[in-house]
Structure formats: structure tokens, C-alpha cells
N, C-alpha and C positions, 0 to 999 in steps of 0.2 A: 669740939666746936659745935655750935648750936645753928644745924639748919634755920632759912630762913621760915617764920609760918605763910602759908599761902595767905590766910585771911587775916590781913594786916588790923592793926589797934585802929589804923584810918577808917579803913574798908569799914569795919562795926563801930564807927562812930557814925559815918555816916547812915549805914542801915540804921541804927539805933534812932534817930536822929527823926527820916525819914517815918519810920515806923510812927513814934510817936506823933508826928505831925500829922499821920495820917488819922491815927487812932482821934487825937483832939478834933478833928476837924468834921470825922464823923458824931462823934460823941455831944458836938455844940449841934449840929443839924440835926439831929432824932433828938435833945432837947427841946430846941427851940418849935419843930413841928410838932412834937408829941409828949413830950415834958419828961421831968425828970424820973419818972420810975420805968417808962422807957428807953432812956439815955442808959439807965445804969445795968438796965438788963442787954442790952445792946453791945456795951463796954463787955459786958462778959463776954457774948456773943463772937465779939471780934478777936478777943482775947483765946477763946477755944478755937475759932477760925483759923489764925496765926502757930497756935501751936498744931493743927495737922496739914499745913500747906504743904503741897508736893515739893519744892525744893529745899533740899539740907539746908539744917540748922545754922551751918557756917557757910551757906551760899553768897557767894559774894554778890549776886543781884537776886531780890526779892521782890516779886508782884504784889506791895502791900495795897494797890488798891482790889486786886481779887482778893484780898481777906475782906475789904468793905465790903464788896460785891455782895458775896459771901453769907457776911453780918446783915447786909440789908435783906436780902432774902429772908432773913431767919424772921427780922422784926414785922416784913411782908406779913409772912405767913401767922405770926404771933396776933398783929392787930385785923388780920381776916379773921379768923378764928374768936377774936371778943366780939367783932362786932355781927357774926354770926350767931353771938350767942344770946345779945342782945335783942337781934331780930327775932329769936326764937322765942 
């Protein structure tokens, strides 16, 4: 007989679900303020963010906006850095 899984088909459609809305809604916002070659770098960004979050892969609650958090920091630090280099 086949125990039940803890992290149900429901539970990961919703994360699934979640995730992606999170991920779109950053990805139109560093668009629309900074354009598309920093949307796409950003999408990475959040995408590496997401795979080292502190809780397990099959957690049944995930902090997907500290992956944005996260993401934004990185694109923070990305566009300090050109525009430092511009001033230089």
C-alpha cells in the first residue's frame, strides 16, 4: 500500500503557481524601469536565487518574495556598478 506523500500534487501546484507569478511580476518591473537586457539578466538572477533558498525543495511554504528580495539586490548592485563606471 502506498503511503500518502506529504507534499501533495495540490500543495506544488499552488507553489508552482505562486512562484511563477512572482517571478512575472518581477521580471515586467526591472523591464519596464530598466529594459529588457536587465529583465533578462534579472530572470536569471531570481532563477539562481530560487534554486539556493533555505527551505527544502519540497517545502510546502516558500518565501518566493525573498527570492525577489534577493534578485533585486543583485540587479541593485549590477546597475551601481555600470553606473560607476560611467562616472569614471
Amino acid at each position: 500500500m502506498r503511503e500518502p506523500d506529504s507534499f501533495s500534487d495540490s500543495t506544488y501546484e499552488e507553489q508552482t503557481h505562486l512562484a511563477d507569478d512572482e517571478l512575472a511580476s518581477f521580471v515586467a518591473t526591472v523591464n519596464a524601469s530598466y529594459g529588457p537586457e536587465q529583465a533578462k539578466l534579472s530572470a536569471q538572477d531570481w532563477l539562481d536565487e530560487s534554486g539556493v533558498m533555505d527551505s527544502p525543495p519540497r517545502s510546502e511554504t516558500r518565501n518566493w518574495h525573498s527570492v525577489t528580495t534577493a534578485a533585486s539586490a543583485r540587479l541593485t548592485s549590477r546597475i551601481q556598478v555600470g553606473a560607476a563606471s560611467i562616472d569614471a
